[in-house]
C-alpha positions in Angstrom: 107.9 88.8 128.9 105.6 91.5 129.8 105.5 93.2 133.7 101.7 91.8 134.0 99.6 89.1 135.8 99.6 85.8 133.3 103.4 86.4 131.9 102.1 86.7 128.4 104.7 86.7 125.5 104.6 87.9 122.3 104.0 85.7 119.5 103.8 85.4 115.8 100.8 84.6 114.6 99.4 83.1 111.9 96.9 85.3 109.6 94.0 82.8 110.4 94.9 83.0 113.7 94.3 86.6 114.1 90.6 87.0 114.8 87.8 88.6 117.1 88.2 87.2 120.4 92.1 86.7 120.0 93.6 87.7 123.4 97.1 88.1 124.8 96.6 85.7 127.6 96.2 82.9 125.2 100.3 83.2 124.7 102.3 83.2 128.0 105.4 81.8 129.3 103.9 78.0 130.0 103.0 77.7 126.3 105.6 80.3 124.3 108.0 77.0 123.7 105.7 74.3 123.0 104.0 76.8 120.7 107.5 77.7 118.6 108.2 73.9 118.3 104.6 72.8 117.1 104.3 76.1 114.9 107.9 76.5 113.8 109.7 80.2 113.1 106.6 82.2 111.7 109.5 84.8 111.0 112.4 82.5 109.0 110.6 84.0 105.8 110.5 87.8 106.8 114.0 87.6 108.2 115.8 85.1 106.2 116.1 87.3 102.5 114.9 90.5 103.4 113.3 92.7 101.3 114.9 95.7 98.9 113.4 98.3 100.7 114.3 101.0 97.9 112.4 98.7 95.6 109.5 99.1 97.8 109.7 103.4 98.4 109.4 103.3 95.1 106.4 101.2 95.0 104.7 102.7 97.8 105.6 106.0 95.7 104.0 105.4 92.6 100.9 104.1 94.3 100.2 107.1 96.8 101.8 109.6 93.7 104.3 111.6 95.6 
């Protein structure tokens, strides 16, 4: 919850969701849980494995060179 008028929430999106006109008073505490249960956890596949973050240094290395 943020200290504002609306009680607006964060929330993960999905990438077709992100958009011009996208607002933050379109996600607030009256629709945070019906969103979650219609939508499911956007985040199970980012926090579930994980990613080898040395693996990806490296990457991010070889493709800027330093």
């Amino acid at each position: 919850l943020r200290p504002k008028p609306g009680a607006t929430v964060s929330m993960p999106l999905h990438w077709d969701e992100v958009k011009p006109g996208l607002t933050m008073q379109q996600f607030n505490i009256k629709n945070a849980v019906e969103r979650a249960r219609s939508e499911g956890d956007l985040f199970k596949g980012v926090l579930e494995k994980g990613i080898d973050l040395i693996k990806t240094i490296e990457k991010a290395k070889s493709i800027f060179d330093v």
